[in-house]
Structures are given as structure tokens and as C-alpha cells.
DRENPA-3360 file (N, C-alpha, C; in nm, 2 decimals, always signed):
BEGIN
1 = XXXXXXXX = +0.08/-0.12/+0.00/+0.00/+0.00/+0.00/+0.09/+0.12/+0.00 ~ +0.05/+0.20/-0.08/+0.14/+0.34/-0.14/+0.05/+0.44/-0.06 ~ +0.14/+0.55/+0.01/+0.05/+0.65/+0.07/+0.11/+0.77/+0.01 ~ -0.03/+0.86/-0.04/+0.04/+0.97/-0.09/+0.13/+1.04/-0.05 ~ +0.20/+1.11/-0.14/+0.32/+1.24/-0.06/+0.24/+1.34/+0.00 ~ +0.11/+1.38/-0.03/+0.06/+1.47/+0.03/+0.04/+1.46/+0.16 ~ +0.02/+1.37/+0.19/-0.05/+1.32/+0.37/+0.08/+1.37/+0.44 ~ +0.19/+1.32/+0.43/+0.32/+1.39/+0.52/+0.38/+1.47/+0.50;
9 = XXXXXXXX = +0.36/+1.55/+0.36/+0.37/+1.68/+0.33/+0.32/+1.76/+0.45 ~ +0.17/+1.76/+0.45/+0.05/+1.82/+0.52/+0.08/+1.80/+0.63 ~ +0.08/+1.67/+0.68/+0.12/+1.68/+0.87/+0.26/+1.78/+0.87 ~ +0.38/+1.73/+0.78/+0.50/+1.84/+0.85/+0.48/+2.04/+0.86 ~ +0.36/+2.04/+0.75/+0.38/+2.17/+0.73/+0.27/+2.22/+0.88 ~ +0.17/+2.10/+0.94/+0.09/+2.12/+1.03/+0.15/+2.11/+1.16 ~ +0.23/+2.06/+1.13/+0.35/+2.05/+1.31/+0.42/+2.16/+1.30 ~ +0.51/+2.25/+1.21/+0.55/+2.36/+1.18/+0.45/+2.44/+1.24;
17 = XXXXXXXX = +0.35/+2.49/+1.15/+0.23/+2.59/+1.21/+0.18/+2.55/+1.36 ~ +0.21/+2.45/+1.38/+0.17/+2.44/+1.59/+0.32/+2.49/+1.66 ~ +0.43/+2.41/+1.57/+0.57/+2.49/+1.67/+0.58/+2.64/+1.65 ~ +0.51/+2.71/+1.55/+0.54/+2.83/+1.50/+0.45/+2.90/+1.57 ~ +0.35/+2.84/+1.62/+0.23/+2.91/+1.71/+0.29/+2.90/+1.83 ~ +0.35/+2.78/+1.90/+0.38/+2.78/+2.04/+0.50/+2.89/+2.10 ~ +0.60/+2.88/+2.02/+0.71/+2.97/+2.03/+0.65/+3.12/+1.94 ~ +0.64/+3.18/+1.83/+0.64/+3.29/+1.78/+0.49/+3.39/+1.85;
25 = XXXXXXXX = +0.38/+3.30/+1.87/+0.25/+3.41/+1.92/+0.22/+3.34/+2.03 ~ +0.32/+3.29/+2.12/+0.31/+3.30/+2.26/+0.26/+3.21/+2.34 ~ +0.20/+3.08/+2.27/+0.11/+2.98/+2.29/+0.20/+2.92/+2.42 ~ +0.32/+2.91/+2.39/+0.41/+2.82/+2.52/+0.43/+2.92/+2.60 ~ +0.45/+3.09/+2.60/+0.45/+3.12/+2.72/+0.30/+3.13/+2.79 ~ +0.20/+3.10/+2.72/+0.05/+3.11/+2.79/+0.08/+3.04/+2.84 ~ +0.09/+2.91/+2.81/+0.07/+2.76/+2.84/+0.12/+2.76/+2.97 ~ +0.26/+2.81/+3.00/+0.36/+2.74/+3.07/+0.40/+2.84/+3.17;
33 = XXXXXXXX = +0.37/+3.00/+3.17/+0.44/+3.03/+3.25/+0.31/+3.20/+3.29 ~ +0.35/+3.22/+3.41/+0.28/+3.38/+3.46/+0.36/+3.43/+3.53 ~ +0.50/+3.43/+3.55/+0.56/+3.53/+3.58/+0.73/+3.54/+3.51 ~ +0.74/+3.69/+3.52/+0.91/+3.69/+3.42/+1.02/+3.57/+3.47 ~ +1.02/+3.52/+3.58/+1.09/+3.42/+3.60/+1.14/+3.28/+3.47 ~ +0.97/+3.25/+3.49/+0.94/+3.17/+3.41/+0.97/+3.20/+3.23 ~ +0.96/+3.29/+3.18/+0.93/+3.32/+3.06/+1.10/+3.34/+3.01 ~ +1.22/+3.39/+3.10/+1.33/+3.35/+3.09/+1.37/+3.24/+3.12;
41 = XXXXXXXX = +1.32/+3.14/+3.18/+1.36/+2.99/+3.18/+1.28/+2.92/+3.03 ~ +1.17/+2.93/+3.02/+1.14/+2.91/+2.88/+1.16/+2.94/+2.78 ~ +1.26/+3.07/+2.72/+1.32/+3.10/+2.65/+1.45/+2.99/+2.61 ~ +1.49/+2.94/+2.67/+1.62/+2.86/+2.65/+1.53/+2.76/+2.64 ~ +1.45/+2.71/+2.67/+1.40/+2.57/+2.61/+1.35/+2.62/+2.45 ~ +1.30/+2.73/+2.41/+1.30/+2.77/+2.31/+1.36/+2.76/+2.19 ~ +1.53/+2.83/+2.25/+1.63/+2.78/+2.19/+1.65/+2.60/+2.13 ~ +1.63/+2.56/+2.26/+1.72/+2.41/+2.23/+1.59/+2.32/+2.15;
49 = XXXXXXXX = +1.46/+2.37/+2.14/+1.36/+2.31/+2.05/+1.41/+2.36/+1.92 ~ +1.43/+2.50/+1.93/+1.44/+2.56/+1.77/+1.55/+2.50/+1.70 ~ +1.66/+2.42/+1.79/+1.75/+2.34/+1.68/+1.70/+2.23/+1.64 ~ +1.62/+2.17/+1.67/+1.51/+2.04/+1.61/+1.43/+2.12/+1.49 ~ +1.36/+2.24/+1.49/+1.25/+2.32/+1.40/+1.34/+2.30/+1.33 ~ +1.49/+2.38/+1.32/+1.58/+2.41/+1.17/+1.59/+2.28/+1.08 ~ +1.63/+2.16/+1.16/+1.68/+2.05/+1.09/+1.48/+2.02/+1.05 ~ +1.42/+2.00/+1.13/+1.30/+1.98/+1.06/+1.28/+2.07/+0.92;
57 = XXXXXXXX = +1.30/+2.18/+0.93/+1.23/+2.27/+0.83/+1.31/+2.26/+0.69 ~ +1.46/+2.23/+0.74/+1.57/+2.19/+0.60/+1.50/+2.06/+0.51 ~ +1.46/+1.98/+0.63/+1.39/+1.85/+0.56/+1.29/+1.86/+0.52 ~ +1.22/+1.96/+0.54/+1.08/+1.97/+0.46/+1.11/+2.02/+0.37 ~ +1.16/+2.10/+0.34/+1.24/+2.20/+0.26/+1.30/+2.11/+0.11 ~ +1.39/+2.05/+0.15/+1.45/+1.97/+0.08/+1.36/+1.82/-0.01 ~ +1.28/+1.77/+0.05/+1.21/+1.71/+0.04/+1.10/+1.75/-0.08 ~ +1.05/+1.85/-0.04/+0.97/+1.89/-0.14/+1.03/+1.97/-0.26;
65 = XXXXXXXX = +1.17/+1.98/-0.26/+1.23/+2.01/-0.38/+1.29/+1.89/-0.44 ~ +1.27/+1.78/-0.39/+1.34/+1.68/-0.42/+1.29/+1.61/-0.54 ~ +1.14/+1.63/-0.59/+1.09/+1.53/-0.67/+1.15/+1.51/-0.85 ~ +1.22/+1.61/-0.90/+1.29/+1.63/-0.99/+1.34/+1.52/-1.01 ~ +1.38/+1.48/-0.93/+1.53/+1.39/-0.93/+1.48/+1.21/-0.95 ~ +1.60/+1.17/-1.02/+1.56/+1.00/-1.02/+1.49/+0.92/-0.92 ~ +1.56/+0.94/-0.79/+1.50/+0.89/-0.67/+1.47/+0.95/-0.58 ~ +1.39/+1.03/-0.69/+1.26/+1.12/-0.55/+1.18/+1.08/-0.48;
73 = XXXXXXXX = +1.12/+0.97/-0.51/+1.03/+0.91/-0.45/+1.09/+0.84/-0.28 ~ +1.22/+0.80/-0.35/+1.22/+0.70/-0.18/+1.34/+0.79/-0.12 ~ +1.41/+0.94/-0.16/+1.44/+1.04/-0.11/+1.30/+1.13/-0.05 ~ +1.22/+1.11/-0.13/+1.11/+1.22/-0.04/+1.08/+1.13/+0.11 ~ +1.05/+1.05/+0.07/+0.99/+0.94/+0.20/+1.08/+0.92/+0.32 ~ +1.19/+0.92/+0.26/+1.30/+0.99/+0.39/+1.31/+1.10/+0.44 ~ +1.33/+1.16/+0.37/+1.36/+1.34/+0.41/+1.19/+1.34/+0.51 ~ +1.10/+1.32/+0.47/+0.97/+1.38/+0.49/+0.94/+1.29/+0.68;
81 = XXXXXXXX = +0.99/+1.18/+0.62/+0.99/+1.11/+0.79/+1.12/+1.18/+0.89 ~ +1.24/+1.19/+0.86/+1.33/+1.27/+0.91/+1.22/+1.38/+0.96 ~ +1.18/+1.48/+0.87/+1.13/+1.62/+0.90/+1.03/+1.59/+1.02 ~ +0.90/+1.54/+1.00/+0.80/+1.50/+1.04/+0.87/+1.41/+1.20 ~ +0.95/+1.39/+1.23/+1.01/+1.31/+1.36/+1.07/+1.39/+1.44 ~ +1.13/+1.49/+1.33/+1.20/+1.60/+1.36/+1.12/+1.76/+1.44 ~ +1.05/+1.73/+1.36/+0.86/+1.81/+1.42/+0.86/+1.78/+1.55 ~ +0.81/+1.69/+1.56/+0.75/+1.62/+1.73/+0.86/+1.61/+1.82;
89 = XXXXXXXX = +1.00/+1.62/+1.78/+1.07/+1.61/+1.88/+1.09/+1.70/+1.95 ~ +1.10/+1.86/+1.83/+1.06/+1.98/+1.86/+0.95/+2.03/+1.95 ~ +0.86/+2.00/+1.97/+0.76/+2.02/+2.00/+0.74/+1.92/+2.11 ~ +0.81/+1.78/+2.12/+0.80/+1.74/+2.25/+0.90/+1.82/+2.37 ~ +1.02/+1.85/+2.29/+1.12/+1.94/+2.40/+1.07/+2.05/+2.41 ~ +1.01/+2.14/+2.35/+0.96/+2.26/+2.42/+0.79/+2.20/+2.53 ~ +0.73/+2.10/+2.48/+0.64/+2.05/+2.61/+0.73/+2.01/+2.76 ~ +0.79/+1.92/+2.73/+0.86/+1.86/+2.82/+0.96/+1.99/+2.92;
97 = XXXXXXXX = +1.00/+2.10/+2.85/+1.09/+2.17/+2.87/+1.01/+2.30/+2.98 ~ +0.88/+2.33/+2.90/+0.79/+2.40/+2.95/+0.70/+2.36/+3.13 ~ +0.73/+2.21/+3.10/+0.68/+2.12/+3.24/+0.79/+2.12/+3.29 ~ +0.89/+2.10/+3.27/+0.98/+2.16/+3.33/+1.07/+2.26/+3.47 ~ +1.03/+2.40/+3.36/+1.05/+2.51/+3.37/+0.91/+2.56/+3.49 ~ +0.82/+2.47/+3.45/+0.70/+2.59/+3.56/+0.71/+2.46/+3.68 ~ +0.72/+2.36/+3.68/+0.75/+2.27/+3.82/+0.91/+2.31/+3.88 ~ +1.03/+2.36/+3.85/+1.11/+2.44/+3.87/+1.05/+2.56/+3.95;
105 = X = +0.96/+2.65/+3.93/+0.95/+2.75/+4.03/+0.85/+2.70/+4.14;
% end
């Protein structure tokens, strides 16, 4: 069974737009913190998620420029699981980081 490129296209670009909500419009500091203490200790978990976003976003990136090529097909399906793994790990370290950070104060 062949599963379209579109289905994991779509989830990576939908894990993006939730890490891009959590970090850029504040979602993780609502979530996780109410006082400046906190919102500087979540900043550095910020950071160490956003090195997961980069390598995710290269792989999305790359992936969907990939199809030109002779073995686009079983290059996309890598790159797109890479990205997509690469998503949730992001997005689990800024969870995990954020429980963290507010059981710390």
C-alpha cells in the first residue's frame, strides 16, 4: 500500500504551524508560565527546540524540492519522515521543557 506524498507533506507543514504558534505568538508562554521568572527559563528551552524546528524545516524543505530527481520518491519518504520526527521532537522538547520550567519554580 502506497501512501500519498501529500499526507506527510500536510502533517510536516501542520507540526511547523503548531511549533510556530507555540514559540512565535506566545502559545508556550501562555501555556507554561505567569511570571518573568518563568518566561526566561522558557526562552532557553526555546532555543534548544528551535535546533530540532531548523533541521525539521531543512527537511521539509529539501524534500519537497526533491521530486525532480531520479529517486525522488524513496528520497522524499526519507527526508519527509526525518522532517516529520523532527517536528514532534521539537515540539515534545519545548512540552517537556515547558513542564519543566513551571515545576522548577
Amino acid at each position: 500500500m502506497r501512501i500519498s506524498p501529500v499526507i506527510p507533506a500536510v502533517a510536516s507543514l501542520l507540526l511547523a504551524a503548531l511549533w510556530g504558534f507555540s514559540v512565535f505568538a506566545g502559545w508556550g508562554f501562555e501555556a507554561f508560565c505567569s511570571d518573568p521568572g518563568c518566561v526566561a527559563g522558557l526562552a532557553g528551552v526555546v532555543r534548544l527546540s528551535s535546533l530540532f524546528a531548523v533541521v525539521a524545516a531543512c527537511c521539509t524543505v529539501a524534500a519537497l524540492l526533491a521530486p525532480g530527481r531520479r529517486d525522488a520518491g524513496s528520497r522524499f519518504t526519507a527526508l519527509m519522515t526525518a522532517a516529520v520526527i523532527a517536528w514532534v521532537v521539537a515540539e515534545g522538547v519545548l512540552f517537556a521543557g515547558g513542564l519543566i520550567v513551571r515545576s522548577s519554580l
